[in-house]
N, C-alpha and C positions, 0 to 999 in steps of 0.2 A: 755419435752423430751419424744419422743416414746421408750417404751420398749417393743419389740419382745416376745410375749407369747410362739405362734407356729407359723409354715409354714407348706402350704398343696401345693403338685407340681400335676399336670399332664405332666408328656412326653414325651405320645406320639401324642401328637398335633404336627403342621408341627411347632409350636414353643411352648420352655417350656412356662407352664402357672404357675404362680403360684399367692398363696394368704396368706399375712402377717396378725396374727390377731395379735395387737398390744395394749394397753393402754397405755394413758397418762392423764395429769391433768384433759383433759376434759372427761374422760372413753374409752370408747374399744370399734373399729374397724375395719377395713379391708382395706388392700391395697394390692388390684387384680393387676397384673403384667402382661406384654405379653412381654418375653423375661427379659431385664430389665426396660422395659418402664413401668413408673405405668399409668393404663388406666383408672384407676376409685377406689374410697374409698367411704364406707358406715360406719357408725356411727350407734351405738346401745347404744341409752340412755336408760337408766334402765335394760338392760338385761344383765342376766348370762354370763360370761367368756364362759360355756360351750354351751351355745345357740350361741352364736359368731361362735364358733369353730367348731360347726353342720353347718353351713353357710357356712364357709369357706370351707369346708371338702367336701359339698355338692355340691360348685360352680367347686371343683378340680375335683369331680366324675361328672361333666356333667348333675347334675341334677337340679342347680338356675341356670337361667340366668338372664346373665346381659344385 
């Protein structure tokens, strides 16, 4: 079962974007969103919660792409 860490939004894209960092039994990672469609998930094995969430944080400010 996914458990919701954090959520990072951007809004003012012509649509919300957002990015769920989440863990579950197999660890922690990302479910990028355009609107409510999920468009893509990345997996981070062995890395920090907070490296995750620099990721997500970063992909919300426009600065990873996907």
């Amino acid at each position: 079962m996914k458990k919701t860490l954090s959520t990072y939004f951007y809004e003012e894209a012509p649509e919300l974007l957002r990015a769920e960092v989440y863990q579950d039994e197999n660890g922690i990672g990302i479910l990028f969103f355009k609107g409510d469609t999920v468009f893509n998930e990345e997996r981070y094995k062995g890395k920090s919660v907070k490296y995750v969430e620099d990721a997500a944080e970063n992909w919300a400010l426009g600065i990873k792409k996907l």
